[in-house]
C-alpha positions in Angstrom: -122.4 -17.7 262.3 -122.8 -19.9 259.3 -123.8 -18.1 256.0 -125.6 -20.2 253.0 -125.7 -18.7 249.8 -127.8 -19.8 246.9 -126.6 -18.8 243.3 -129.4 -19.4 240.5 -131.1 -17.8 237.4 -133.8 -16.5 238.2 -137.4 -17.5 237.7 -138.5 -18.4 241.4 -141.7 -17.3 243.1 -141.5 -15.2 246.6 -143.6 -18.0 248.1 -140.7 -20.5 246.8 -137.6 -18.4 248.1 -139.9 -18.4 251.8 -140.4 -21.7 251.3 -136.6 -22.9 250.9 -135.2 -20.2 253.6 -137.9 -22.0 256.0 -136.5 -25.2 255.0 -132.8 -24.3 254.8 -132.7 -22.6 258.5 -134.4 -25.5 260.3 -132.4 -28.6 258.7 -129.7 -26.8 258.7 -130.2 -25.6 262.6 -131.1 -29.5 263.2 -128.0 -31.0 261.2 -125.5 -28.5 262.7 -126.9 -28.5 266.1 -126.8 -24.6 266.0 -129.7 -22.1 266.6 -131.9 -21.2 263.9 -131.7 -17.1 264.4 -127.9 -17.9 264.4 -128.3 -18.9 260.4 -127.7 -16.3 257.7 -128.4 -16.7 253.8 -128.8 -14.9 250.5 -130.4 -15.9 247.2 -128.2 -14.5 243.8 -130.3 -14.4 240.8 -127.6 -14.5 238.5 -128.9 -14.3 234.5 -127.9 -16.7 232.1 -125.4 -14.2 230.5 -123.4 -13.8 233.0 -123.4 -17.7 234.1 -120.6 -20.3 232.3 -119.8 -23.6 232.6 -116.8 -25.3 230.5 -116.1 -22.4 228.6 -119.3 -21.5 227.4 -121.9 -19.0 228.7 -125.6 -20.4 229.6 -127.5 -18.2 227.5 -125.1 -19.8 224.7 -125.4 -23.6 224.8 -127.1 -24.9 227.5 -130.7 -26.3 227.8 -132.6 -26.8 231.3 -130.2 -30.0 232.8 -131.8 -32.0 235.6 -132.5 -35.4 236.8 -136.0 -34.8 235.7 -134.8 -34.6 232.2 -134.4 -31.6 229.5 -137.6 -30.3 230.4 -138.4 -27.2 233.6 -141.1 -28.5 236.6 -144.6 -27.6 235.9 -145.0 -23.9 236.1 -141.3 -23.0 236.2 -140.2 -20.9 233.0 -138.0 -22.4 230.4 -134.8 -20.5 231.6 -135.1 -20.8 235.0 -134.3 -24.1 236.2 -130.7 -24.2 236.5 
């Protein structure tokens, strides 16, 4: 019975959590060769406060970080793309 669980801060849309559960159950199913209802995940919205990386808390010292650069995607809040 595999288990994926997502840990992020929060800031997605309904419509975007359907979206990657959709997504995540039938690659998933495809790569592992296992059935879809088999498939089991969560989503953790987990705020910036209580999120740390290298000794300091999110909420502290760290900017939006992603290949795309220092800024969010179009329409995603300021604090919620990590």
């Amino acid at each position: 019975m595999p288990f994926i669980r997502v840990d992020w801060f929060p800031g997605r849309t309904l419509e975007q959590k359907r979206e990657l559960a959709e997504v995540l159950t039938r690659e998933f199913s495809r790569i592992a060769k296992c059935r879809p209802e088999t498939i089991n995940f969560t989503f953790t919205e987990i705020s910036r406060e209580d999120w740390g990386r290298n000794g300091k808390l999110f909420c502290d010292s760290y900017e939006y970080e992603t290949e795309y650069g220092h800024e969010p995607p179009s329409g995603m809040p300021a604090d919620a793309g990590e």
